[in-house]
MDAnalysis code that builds the backbone (N, CA, C; Angstrom):
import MDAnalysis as mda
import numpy as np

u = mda.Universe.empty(684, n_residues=228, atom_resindex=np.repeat(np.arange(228), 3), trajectory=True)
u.add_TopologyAttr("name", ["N", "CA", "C"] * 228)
u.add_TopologyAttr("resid", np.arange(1, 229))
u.add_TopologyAttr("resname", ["UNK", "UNK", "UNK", "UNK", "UNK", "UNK", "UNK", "UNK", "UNK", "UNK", "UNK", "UNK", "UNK", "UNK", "UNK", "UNK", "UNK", "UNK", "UNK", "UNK", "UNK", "UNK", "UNK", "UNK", "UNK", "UNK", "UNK", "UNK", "UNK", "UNK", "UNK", "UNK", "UNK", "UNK", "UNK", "UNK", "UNK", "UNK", "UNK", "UNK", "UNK", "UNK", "UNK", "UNK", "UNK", "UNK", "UNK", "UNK", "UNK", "UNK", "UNK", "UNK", "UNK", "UNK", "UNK", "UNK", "UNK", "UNK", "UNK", "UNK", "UNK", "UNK", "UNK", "UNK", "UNK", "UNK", "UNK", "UNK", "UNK", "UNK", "UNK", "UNK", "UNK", "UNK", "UNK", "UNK", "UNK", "UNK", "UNK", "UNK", "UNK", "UNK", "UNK", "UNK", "UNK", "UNK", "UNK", "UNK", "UNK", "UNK", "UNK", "UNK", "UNK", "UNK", "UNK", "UNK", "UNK", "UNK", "UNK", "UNK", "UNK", "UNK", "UNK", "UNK", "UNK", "UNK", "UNK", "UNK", "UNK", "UNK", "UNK", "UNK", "UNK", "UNK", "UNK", "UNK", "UNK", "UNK", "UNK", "UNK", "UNK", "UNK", "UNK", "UNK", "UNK", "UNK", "UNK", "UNK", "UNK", "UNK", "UNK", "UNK", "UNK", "UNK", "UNK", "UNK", "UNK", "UNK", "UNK", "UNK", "UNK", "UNK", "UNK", "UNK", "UNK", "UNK", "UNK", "UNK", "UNK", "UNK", "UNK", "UNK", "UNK", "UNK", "UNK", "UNK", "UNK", "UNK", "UNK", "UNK", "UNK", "UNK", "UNK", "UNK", "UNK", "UNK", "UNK", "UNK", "UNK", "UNK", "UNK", "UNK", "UNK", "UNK", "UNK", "UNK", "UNK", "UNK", "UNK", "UNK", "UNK", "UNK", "UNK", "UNK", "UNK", "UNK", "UNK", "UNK", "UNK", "UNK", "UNK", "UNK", "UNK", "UNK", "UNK", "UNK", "UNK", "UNK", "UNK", "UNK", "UNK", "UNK", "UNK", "UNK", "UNK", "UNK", "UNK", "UNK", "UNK", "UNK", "UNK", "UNK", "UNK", "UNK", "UNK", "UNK", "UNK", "UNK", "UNK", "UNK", "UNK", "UNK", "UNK", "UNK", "UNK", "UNK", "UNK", "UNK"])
u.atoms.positions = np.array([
    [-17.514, -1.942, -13.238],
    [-17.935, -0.958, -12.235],
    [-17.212, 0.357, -12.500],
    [-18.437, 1.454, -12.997],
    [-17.440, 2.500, -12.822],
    [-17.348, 3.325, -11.230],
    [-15.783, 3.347, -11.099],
    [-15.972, 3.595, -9.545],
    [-15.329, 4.875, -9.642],
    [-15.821, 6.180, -8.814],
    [-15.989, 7.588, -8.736],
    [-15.134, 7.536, -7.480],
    [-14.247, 8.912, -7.254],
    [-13.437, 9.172, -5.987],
    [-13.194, 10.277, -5.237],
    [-13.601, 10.797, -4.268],
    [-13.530, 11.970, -3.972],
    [-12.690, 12.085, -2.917],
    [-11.654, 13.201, -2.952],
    [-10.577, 13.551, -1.479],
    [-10.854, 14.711, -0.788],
    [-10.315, 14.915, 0.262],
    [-10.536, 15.940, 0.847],
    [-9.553, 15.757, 2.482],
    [-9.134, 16.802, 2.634],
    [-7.678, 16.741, 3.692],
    [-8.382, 18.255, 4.426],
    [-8.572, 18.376, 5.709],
    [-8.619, 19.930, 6.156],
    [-7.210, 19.669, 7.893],
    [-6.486, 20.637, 7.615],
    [-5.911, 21.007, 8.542],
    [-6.350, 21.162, 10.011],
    [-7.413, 21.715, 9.902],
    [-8.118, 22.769, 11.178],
    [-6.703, 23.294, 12.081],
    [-6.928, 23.277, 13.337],
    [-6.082, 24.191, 13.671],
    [-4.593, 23.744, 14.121],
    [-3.977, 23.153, 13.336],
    [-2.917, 22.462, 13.540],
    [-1.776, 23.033, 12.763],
    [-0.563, 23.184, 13.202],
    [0.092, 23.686, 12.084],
    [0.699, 23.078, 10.914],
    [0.324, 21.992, 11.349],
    [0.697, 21.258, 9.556],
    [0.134, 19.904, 9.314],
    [-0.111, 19.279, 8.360],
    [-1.054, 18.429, 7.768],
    [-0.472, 16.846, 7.916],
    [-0.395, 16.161, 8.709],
    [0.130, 15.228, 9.122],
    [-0.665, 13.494, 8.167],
    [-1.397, 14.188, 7.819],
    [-2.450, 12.604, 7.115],
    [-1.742, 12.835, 5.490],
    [-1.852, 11.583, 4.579],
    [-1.479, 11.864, 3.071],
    [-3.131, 10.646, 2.859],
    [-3.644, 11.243, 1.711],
    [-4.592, 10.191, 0.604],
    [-3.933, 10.346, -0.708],
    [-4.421, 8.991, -0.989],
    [-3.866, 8.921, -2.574],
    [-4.834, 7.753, -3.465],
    [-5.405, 7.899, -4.526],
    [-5.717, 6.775, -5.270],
    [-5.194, 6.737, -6.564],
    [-4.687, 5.484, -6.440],
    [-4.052, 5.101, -7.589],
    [-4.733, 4.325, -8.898],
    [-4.549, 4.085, -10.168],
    [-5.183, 3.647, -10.882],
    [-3.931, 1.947, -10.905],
    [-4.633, 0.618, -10.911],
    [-4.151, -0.293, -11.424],
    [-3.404, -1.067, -12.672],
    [-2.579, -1.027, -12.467],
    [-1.914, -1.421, -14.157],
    [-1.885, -2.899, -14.360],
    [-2.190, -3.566, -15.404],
    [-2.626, -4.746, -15.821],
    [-4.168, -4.982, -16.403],
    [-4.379, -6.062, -16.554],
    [-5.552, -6.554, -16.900],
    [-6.660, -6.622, -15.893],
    [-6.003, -6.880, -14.313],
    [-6.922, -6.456, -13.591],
    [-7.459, -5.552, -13.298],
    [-6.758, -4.551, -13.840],
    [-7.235, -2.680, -13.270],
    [-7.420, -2.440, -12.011],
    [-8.070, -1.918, -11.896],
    [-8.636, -1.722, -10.582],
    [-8.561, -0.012, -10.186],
    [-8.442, 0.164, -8.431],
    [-7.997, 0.947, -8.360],
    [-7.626, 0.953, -6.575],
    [-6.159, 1.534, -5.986],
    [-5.944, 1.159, -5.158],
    [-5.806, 2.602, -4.256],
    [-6.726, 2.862, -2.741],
    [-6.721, 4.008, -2.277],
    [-5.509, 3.558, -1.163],
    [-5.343, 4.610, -0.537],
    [-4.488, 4.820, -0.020],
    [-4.088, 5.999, 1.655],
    [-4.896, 5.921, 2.284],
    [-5.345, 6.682, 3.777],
    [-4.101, 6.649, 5.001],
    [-3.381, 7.421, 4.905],
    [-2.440, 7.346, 6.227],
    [-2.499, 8.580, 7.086],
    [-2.365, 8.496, 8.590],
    [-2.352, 8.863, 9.408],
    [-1.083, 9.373, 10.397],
    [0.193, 10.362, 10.334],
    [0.786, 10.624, 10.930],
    [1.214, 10.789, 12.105],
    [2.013, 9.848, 12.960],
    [1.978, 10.539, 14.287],
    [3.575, 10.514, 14.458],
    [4.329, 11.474, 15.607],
    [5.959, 11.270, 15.714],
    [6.549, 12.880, 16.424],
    [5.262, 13.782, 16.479],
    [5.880, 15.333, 16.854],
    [6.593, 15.523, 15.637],
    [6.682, 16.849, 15.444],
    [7.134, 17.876, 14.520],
    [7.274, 17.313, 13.010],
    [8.039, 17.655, 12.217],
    [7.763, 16.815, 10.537],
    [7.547, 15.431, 10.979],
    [7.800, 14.263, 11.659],
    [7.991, 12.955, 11.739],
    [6.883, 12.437, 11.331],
    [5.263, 13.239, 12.090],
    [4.063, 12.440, 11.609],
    [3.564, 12.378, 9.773],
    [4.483, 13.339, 9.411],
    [4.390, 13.566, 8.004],
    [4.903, 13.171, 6.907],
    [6.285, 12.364, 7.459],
    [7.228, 12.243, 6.911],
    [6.860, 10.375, 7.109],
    [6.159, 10.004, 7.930],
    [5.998, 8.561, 8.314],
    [4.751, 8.381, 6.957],
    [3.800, 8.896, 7.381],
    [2.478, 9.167, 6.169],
    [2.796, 8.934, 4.554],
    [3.869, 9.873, 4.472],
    [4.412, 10.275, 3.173],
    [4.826, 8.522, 2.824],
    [5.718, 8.215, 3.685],
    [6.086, 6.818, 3.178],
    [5.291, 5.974, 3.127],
    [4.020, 5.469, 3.630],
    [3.208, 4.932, 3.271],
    [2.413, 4.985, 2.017],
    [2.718, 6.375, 1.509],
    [1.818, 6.807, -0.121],
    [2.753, 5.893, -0.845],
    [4.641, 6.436, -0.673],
    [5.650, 6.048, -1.361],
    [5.692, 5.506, -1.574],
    [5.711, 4.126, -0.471],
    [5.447, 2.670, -0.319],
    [4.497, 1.810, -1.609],
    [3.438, 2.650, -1.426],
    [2.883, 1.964, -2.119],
    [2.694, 2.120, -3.924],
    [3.227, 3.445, -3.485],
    [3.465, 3.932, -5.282],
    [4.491, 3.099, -6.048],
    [5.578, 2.622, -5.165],
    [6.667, 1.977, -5.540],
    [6.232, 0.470, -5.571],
    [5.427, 0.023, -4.892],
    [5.089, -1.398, -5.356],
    [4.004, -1.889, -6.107],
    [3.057, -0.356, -6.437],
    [1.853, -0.612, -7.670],
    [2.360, -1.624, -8.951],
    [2.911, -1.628, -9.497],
    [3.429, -2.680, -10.698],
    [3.459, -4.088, -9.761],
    [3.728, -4.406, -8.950],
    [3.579, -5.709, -8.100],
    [2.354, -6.402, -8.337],
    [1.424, -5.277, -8.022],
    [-0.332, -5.727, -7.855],
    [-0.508, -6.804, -9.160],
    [0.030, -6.758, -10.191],
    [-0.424, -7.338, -11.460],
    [-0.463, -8.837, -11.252],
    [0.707, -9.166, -10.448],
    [0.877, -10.775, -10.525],
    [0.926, -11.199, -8.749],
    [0.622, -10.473, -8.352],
    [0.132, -10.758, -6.935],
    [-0.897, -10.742, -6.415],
    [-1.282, -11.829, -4.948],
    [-2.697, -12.165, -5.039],
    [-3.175, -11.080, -3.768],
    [-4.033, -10.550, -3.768],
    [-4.213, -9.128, -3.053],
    [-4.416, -9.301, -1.590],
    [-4.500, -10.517, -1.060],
    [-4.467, -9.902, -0.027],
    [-2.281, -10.205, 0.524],
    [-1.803, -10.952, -0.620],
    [-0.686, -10.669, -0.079],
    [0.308, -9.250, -0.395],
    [-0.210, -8.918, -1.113],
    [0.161, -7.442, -1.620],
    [0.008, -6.479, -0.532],
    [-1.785, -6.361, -0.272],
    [-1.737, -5.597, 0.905],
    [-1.135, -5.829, 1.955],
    [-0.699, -6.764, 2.700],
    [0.006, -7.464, 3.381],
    [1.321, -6.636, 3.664],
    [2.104, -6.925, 2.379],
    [3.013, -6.641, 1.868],
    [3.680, -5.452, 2.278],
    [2.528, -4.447, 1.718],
    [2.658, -3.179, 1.697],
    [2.754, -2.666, 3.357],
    [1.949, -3.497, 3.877],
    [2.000, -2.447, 5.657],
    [3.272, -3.265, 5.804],
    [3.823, -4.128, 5.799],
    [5.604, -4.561, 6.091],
    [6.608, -3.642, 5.540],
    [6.418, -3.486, 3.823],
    [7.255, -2.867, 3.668],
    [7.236, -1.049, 4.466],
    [6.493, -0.810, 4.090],
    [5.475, 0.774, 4.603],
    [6.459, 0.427, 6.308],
    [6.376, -0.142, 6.860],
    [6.553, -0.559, 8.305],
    [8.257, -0.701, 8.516],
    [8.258, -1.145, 7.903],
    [10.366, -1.151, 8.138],
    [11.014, -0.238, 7.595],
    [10.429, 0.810, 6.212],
    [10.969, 2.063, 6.226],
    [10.878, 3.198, 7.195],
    [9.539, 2.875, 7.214],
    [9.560, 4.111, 8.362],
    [10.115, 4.037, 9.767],
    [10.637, 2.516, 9.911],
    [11.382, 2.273, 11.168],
    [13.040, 2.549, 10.881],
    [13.214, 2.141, 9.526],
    [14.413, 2.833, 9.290],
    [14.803, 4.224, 9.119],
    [14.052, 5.184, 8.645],
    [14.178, 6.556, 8.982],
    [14.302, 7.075, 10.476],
    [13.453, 5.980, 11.253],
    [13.795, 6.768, 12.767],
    [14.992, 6.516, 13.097],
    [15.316, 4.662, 13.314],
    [16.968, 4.958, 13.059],
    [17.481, 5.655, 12.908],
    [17.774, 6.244, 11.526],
    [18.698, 6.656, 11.044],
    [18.751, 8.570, 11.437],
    [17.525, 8.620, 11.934],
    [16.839, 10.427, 12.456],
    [17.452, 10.258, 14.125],
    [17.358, 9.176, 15.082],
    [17.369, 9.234, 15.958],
    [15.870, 9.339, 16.471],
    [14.729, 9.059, 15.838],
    [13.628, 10.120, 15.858],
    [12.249, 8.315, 16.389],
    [11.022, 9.190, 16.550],
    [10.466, 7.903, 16.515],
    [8.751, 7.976, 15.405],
    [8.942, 7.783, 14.293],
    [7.714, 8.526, 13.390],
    [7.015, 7.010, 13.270],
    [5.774, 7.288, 12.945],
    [5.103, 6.092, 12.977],
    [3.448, 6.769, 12.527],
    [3.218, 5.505, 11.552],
    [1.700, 6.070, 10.822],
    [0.376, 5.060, 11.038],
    [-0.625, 5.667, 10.515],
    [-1.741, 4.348, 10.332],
    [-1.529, 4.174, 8.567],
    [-2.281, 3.039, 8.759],
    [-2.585, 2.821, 7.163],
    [-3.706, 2.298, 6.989],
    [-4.572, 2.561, 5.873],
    [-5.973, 1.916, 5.802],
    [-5.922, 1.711, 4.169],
    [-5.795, 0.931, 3.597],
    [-5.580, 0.581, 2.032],
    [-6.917, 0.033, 1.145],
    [-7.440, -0.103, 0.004],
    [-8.341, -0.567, -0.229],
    [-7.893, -0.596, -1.807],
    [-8.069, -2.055, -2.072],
    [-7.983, -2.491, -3.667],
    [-9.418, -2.645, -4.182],
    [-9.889, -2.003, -5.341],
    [-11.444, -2.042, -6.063],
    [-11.158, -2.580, -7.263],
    [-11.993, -3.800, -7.426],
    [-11.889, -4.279, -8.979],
    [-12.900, -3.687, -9.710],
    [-13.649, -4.178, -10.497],
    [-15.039, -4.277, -11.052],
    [-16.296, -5.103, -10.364],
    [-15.742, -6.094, -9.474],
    [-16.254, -7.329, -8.951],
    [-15.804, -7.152, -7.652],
    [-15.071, -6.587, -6.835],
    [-14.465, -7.332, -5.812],
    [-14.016, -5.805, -4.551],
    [-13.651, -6.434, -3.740],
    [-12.661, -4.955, -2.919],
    [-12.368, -5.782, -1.645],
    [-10.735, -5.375, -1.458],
    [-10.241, -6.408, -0.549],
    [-9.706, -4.860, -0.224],
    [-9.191, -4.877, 1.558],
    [-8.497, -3.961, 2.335],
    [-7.705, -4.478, 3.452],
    [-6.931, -3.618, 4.123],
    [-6.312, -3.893, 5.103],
    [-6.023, -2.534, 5.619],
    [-5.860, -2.951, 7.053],
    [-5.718, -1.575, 7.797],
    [-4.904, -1.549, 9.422],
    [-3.786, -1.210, 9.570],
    [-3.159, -0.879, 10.519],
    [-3.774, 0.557, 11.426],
    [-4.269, 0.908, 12.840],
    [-4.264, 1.927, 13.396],
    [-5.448, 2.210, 13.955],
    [-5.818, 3.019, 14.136],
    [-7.207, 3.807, 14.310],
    [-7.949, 4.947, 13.116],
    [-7.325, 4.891, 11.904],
    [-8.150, 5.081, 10.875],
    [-9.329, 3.828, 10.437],
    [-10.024, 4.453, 9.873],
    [-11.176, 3.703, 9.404],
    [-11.536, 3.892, 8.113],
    [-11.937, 2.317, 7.479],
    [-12.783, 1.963, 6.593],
    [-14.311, 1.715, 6.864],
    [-14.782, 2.403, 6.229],
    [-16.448, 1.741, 6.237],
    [-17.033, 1.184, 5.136],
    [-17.952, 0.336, 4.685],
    [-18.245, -0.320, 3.881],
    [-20.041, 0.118, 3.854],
    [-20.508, 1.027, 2.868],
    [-22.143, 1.197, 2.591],
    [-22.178, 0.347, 1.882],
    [-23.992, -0.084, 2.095],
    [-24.845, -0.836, 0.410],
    [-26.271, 0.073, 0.630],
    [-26.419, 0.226, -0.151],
    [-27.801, 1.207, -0.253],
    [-28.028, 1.917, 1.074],
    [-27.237, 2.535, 1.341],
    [-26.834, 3.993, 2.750],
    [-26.907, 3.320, 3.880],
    [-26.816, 1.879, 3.931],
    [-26.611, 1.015, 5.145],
    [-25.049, 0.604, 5.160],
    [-24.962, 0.779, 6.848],
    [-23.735, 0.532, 6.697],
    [-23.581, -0.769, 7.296],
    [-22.410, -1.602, 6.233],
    [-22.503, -3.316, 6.087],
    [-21.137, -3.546, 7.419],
    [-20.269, -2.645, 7.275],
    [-19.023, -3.056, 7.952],
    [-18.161, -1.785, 8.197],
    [-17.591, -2.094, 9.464],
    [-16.404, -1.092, 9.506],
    [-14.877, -1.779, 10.557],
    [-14.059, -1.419, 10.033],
    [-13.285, -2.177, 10.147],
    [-12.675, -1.478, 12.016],
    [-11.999, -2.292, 12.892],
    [-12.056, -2.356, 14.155],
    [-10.544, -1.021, 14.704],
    [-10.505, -0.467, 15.204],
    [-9.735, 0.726, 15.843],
    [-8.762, -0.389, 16.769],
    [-7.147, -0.215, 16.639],
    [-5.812, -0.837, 17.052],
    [-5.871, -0.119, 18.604],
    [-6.660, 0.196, 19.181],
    [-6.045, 0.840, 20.361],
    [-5.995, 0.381, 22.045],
    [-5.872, 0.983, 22.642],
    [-5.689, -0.210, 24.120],
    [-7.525, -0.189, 24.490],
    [-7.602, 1.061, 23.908],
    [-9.307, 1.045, 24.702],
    [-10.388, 0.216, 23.754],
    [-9.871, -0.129, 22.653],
    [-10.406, -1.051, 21.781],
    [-10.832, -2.399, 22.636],
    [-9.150, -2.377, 22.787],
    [-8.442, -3.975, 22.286],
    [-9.173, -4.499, 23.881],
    [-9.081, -3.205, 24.901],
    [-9.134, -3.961, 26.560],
    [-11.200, -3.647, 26.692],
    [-11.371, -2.768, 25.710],
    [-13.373, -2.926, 26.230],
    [-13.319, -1.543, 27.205],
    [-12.552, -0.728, 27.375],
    [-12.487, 0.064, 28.657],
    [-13.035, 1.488, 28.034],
    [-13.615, 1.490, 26.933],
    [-14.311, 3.176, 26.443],
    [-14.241, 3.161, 24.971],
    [-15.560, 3.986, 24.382],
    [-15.273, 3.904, 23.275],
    [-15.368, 4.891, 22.721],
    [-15.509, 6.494, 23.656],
    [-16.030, 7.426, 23.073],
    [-14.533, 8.327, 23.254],
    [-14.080, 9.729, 22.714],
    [-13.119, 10.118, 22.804],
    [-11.640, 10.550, 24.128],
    [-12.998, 10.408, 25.170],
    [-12.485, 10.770, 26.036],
    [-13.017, 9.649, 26.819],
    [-13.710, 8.389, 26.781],
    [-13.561, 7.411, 27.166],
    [-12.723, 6.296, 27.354],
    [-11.851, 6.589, 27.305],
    [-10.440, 5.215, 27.353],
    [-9.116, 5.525, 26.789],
    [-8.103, 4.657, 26.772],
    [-7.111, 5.086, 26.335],
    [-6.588, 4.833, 24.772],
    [-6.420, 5.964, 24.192],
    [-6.417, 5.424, 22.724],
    [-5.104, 5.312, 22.050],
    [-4.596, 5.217, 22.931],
    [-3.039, 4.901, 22.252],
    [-3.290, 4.048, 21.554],
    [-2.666, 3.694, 20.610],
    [-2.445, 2.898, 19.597],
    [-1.390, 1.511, 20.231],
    [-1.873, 0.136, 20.304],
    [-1.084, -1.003, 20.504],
    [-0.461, -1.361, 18.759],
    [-1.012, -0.930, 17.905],
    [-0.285, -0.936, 16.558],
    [-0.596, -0.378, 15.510],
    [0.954, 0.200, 15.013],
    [1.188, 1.512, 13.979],
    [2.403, 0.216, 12.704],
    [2.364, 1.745, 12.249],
    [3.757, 1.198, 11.291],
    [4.463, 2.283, 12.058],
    [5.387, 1.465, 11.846],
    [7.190, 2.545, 12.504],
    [7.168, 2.300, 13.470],
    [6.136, 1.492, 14.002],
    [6.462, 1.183, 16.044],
    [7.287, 0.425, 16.097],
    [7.621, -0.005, 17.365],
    [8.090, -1.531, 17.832],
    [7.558, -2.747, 18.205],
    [6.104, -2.287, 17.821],
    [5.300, -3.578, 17.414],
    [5.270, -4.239, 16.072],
    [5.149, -5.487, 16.616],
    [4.664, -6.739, 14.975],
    [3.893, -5.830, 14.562],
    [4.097, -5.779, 12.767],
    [2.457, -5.835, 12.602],
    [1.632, -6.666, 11.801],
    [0.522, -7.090, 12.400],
    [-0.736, -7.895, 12.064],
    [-1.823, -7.447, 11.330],
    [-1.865, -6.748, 10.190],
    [-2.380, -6.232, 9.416],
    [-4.070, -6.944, 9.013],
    [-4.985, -6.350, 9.692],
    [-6.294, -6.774, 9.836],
    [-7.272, -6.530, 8.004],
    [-7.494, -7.491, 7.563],
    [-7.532, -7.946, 6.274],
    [-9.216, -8.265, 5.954],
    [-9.825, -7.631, 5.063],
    [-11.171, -8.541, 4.215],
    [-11.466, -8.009, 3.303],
    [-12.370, -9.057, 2.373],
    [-12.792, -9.205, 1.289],
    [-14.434, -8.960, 1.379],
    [-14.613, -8.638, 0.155],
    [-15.953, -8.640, -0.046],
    [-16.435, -8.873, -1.564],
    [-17.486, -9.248, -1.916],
    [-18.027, -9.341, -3.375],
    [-18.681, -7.717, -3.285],
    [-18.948, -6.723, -4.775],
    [-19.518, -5.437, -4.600],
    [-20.093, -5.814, -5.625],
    [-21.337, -4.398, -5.452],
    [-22.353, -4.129, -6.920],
    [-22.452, -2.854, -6.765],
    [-23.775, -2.262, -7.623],
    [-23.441, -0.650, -7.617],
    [-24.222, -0.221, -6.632],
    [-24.952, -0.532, -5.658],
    [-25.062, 0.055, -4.434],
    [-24.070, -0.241, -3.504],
    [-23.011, 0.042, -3.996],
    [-21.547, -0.490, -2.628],
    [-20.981, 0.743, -2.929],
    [-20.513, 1.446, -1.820],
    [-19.731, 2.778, -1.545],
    [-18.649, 2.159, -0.462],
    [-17.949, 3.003, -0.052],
    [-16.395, 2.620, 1.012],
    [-15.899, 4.204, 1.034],
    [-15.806, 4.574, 2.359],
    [-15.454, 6.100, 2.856],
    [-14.157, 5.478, 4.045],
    [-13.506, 5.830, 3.420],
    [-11.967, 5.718, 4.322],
    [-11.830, 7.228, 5.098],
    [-11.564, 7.370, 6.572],
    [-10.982, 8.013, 7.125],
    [-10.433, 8.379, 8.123],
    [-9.636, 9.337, 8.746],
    [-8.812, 9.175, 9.239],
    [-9.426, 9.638, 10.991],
    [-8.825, 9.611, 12.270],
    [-9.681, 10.097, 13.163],
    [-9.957, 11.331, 13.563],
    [-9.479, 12.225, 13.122],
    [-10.255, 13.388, 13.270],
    [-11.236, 13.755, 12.278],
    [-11.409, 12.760, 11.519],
    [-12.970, 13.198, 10.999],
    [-13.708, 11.930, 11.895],
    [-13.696, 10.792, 12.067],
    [-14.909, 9.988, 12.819],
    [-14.752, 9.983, 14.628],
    [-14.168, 11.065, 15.284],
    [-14.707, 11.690, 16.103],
    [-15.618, 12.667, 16.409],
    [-15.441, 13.130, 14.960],
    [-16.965, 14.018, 14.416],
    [-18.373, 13.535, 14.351],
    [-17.819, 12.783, 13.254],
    [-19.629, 12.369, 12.502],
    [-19.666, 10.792, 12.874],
    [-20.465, 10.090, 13.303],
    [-20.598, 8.600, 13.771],
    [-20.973, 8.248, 12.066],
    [-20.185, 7.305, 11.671],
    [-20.752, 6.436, 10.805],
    [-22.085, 6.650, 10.212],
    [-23.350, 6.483, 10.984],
    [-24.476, 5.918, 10.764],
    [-25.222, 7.846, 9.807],
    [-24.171, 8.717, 10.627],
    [-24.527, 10.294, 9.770],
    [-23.971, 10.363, 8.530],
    [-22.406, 9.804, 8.614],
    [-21.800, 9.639, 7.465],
    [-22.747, 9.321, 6.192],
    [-23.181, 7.802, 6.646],
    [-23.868, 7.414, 5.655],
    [-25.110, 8.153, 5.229],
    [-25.594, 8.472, 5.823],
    [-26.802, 9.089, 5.973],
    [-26.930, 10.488, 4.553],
    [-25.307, 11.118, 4.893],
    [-24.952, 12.507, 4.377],
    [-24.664, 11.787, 2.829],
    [-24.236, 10.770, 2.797],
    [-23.566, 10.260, 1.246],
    [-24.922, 9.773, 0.681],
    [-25.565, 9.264, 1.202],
    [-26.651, 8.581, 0.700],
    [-27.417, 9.901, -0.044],
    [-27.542, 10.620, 1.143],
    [-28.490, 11.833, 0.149],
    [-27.747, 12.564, -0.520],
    [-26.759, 12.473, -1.204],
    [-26.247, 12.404, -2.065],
    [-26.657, 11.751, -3.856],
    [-27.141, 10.680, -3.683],
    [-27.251, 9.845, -4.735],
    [-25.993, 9.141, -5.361],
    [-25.898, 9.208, -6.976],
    [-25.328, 8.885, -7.644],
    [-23.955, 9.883, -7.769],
    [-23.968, 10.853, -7.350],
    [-23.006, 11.968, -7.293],
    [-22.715, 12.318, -6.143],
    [-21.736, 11.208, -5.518],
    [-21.225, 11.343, -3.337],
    [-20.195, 12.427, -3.897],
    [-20.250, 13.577, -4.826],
    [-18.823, 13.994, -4.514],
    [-19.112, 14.784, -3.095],
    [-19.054, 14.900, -1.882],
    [-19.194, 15.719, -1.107],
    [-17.889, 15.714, -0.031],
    [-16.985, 14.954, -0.414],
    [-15.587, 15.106, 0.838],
    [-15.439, 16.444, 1.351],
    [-15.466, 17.155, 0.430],
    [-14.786, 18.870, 1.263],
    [-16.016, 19.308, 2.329],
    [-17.192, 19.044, 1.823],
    [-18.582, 19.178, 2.947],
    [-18.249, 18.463, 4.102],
    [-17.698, 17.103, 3.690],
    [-18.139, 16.557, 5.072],
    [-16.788, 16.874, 5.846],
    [-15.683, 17.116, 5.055],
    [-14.192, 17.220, 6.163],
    [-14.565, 19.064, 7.006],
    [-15.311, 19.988, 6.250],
    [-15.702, 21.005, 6.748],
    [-16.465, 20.822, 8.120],
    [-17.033, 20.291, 7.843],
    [-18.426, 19.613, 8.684],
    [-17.696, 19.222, 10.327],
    [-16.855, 18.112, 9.960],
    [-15.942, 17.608, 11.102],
    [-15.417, 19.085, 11.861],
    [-14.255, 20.161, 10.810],
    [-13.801, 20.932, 11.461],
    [-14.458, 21.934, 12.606],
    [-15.901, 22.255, 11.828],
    [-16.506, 23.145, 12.143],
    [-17.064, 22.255, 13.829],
    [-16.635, 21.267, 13.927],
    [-16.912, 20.328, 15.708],
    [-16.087, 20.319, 16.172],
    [-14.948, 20.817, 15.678],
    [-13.673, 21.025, 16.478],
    [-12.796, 19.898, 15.726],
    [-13.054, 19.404, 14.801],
    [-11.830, 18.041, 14.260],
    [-10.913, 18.918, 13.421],
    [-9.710, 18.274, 13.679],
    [-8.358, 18.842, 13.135],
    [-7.571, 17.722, 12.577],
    [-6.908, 18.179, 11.334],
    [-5.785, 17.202, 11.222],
    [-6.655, 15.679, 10.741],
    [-7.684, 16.100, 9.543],
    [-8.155, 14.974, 8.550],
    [-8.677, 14.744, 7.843],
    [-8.880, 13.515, 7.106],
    [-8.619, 13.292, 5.675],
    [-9.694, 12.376, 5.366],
    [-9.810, 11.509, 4.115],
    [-10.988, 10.925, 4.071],
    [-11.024, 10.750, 2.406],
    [-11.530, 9.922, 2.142],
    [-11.658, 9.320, 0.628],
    [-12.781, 8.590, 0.686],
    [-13.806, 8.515, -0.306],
    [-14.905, 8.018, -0.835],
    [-15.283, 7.742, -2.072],
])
């Protein structure tokens, strides 16, 4: 599978950029390739500095992936990702804490995991197959689902003082399979079902991230990110 990647981060009116993306290329025989979507939260540098360690995190345990079985890797990664950034607050006095939304791509395969209220979505021919479920009280209790419908605190981050239970799946892919990771100030914008809609007419060439993170701003979304 050759698999294509496009980023795109817009600020809007915030004064500083609190989300990090990253895709990494796989080392070994399995290859692959492993993205990487975090979400900042903590006031002032903290939401940035929590984010950052989640890229770190995982940059530092890429050589792992080779002889590890993926979904304990991903696993892995929101623990380790999760006790650094609890140790920086320690040690700050401070309280920083991120989302994480991860995704391993073989040739054959794509396994993820995801801490927060960022999102994974899963297309097959501009239908969308899956999207993975939002950590928050208004989730978790049924009480709203629209922005200003319920309460969206987050019941689990990394860097909190919650466990975390890192929500995990697999899938078999072919070449009508796409996956758009992002963060929530872009899917308070565009519902999914436009998302897809916008990539699809696209074709064979989705590079369109900077369109669609524009797209979000220009509705008022600030402060996000997004990989496809």
């Amino acid at each position: 599978m050759n698999w294509q990647f496009d980023l795109a981060s817009e600020i809007g009116g915030r004064r500083e950029q609190q989300d990090r993306v990253e895709v990494f290329a796989a080392p070994g025989p399995r290859g692959g390739h492993l993205l990487v979507l975090a979400d900042g939260m903590g006031g002032q540098d903290q939401g940035a500095v929590a984010s950052q360690q989640v890229v770190d995190t995982a940059r530092a345990m890429l050589p792992r992936i080779v002889e590890t079985e993926p979904r304990h890797f991903l696993t892995e990664l929101c623990v380790e990702a999760h006790e650094s950034i609890r140790a920086i607050g320690q040690r700050d006095g401070t309280n920083p804490a991120s989302t994480c939304t991860a995704l391993y791509l073989t040739d054959e395969e794509a396994y993820w995991v995801h801490v927060g209220d960022s999102r994974l979505c899963h297309f097959s021919a501009g239908e969308l197959v899956m999207r993975t479920s939002d950590h928050t009280i208004a989730a978790l209790t049924g009480t709203g689902s629209g922005v200003a419908g319920g309460d969206h605190r987050l019941y689990m981050c990394l860097g909190g003082r919650n466990q975390v239970e890192p929500e995990f799946g697999a899938t078999a892919v072919g070449p009508d399979d796409w996956f758009l990771l992002g963060t929530d100030g872009l899917w308070n914008q565009l519902q999914e079902t436009e998302l897809g809609g916008l990539l699809a007419a696209k074709g064979k060439d989705r590079r369109c991230a900077a369109e669609l993170a524009q797209i979000a701003v220009a509705r008022g979304g600030d402060n996000l990110s997004l990989i496809h």
